[in-house]
C-alpha positions as CSV (number, residue, x, y, z in Angstrom):
1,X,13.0,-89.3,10.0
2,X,13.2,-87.6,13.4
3,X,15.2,-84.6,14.9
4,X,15.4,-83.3,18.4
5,X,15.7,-79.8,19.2
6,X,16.4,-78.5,22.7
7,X,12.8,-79.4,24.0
8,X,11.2,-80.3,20.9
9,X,11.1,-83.5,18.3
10,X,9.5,-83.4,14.8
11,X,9.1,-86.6,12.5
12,X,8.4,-87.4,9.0
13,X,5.1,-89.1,8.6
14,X,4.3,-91.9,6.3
15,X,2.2,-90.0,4.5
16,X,4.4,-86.8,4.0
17,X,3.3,-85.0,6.9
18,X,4.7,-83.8,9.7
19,X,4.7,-83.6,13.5
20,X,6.5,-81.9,16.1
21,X,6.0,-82.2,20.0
22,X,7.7,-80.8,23.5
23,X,7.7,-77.5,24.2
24,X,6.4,-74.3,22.3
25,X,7.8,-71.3,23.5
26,X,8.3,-69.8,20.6
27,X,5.9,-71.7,18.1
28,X,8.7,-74.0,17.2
29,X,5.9,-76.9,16.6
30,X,4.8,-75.5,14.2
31,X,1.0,-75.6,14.4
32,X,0.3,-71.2,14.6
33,X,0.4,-70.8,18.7
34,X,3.2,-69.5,20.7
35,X,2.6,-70.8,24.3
36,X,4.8,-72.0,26.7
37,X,3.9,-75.5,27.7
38,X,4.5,-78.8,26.4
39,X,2.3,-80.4,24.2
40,X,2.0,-84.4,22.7
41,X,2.5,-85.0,19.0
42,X,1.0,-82.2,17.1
43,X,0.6,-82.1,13.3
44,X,2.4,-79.2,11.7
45,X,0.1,-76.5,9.4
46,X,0.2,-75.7,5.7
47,X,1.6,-72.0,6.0
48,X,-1.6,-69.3,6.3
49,X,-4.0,-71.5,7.5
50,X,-6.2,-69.9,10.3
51,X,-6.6,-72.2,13.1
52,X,-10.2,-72.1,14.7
53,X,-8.8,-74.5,17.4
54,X,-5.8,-75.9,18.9
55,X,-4.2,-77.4,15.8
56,X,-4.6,-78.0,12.4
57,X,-6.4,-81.2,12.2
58,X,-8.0,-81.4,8.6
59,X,-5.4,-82.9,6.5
60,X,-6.0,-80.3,4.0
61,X,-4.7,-77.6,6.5
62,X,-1.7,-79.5,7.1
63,X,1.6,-79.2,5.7
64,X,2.1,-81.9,3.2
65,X,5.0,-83.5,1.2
66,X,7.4,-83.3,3.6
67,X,11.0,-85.0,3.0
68,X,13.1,-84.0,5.7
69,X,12.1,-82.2,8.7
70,X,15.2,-80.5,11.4
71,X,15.0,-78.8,14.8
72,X,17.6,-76.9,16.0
73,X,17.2,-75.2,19.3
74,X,13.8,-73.4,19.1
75,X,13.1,-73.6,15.4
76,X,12.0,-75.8,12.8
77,X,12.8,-76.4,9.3
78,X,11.4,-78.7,6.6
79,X,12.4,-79.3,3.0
80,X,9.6,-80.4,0.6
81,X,9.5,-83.2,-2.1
82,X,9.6,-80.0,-4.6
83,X,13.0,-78.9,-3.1
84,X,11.0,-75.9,-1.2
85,X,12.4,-75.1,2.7
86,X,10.0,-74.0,5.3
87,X,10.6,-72.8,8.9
88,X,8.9,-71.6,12.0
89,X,9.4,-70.9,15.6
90,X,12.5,-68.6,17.3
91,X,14.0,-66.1,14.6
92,X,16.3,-64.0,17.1
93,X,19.2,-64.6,15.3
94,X,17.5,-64.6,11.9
95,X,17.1,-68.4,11.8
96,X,13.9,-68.9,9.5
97,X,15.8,-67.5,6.5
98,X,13.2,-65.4,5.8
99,X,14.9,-62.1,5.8
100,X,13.0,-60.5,9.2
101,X,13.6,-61.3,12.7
102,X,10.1,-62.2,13.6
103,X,9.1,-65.3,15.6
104,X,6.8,-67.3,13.7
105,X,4.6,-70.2,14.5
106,X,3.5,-71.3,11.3
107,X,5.9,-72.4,8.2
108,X,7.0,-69.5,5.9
109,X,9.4,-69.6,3.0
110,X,13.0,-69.4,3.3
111,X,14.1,-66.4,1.4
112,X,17.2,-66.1,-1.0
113,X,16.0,-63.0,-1.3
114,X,13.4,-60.1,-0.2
115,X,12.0,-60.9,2.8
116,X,8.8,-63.6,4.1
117,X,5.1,-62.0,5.2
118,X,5.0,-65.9,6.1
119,X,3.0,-66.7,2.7
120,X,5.7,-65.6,-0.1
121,X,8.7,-63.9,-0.3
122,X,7.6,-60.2,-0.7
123,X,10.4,-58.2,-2.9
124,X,12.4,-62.0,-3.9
125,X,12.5,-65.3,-4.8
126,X,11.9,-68.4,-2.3
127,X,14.2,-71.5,-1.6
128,X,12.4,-73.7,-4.5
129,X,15.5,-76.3,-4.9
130,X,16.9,-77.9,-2.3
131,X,18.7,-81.3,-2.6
132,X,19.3,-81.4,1.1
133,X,19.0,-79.8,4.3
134,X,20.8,-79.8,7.8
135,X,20.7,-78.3,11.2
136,X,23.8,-76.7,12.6
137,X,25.0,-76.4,15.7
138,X,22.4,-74.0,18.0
139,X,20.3,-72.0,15.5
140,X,21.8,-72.4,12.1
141,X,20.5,-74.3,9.2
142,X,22.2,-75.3,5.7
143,X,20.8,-76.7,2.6
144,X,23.0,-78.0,-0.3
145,X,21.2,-77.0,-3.8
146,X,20.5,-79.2,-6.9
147,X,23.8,-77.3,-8.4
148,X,25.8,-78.8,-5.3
149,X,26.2,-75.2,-3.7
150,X,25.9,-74.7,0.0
151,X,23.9,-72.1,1.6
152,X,23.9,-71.5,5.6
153,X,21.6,-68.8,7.5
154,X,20.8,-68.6,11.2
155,X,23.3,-68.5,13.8
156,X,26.6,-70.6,13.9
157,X,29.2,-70.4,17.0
158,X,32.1,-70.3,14.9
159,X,30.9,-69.5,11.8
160,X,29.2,-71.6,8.7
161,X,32.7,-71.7,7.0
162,X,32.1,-69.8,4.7
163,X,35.3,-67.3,5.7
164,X,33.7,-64.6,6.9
165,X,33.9,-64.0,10.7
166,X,29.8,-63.6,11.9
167,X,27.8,-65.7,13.4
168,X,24.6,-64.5,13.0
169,X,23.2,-64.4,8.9
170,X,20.0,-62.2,8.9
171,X,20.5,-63.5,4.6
172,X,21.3,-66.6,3.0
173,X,25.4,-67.3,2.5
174,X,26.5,-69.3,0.1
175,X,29.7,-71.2,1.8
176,X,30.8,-73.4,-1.1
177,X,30.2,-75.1,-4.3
């Protein structure tokens, strides 16, 4: 699979990888530098792995058993085979789901609760069972659970639906089951 972001693409791998290329403003490809340029295919980093270089090039520092990978403007998102969600780059309007405001250019948890140090979710419990996972509109992302609920974060125009009039969700919504 492969999603475009504003200036950025990621893919799917065959082998459960995944790569993301454009621009990197604000880390958004994923591979631990912010720097605004544009860069070719780049694979995206395991989360906490120090790079020595450019990239993450040892297969063992990259992020692996990726399902389903979604850019929204400057921000990235991938669901794992294990139903986990990681995301990286912009996190202005608390798009990572990972209860800070931080930019970060390496995958971190998505929090349902607590909040991400980009390894675990310190004082909560991580997204661990995903079924599904979308981009919205701008900076938003969903994910529909193995029980069928719905949870948005991130920032929606008019709202994830949910009812509740605010567009930005600095924690996880549920908007229905």
């Amino acid at each position: 699979s492969v999603d475009v972001g504003s200036e950025h693409q990621c893919a799917v791998m065959n082998d459960g990888t995944a790569m993301c290329w454009g621009y990197n403003d604000e880390g958004q490809l994923g591979f631990g530098i912010e720097e605004s340029n544009y860069f070719p295919p780049q694979p995206v980093c395991a989360p906490g792995v120090a790079l020595t270089g450019a990239t993450c090039g040892a297969l063992d520092e990259r992020l692996t058993g990726v399902s389903d990978v979604h850019a929204a403007e400057d921000t990235s998102c991938a669901r794992l085979t294990g139903g986990e969600v990681l995301c990286w780059g912009d996190n202005d309007t608390f798009q990572l789901g990972d209860g800070g405001s931080d930019d970060r250019a390496s995958p971190g948890p998505v929090c349902l609760s607590g909040t991400s140090d980009g390894l675990v979710c310190q004082g909560g419990a991580a997204l661990n069972d995903s079924a599904s996972l979308f981009s919205g509109e701008e900076e938003g992302f969903c994910v529909i659970r193995a029980d069928e609920t719905a949870l948005c974060w991130g920032y929606f125009a008019y709202g994830p639906g949910d009812g509740i009039d605010e567009s930005e969700r600095n924690s996880l919504r549920q908007i229905c089951r």
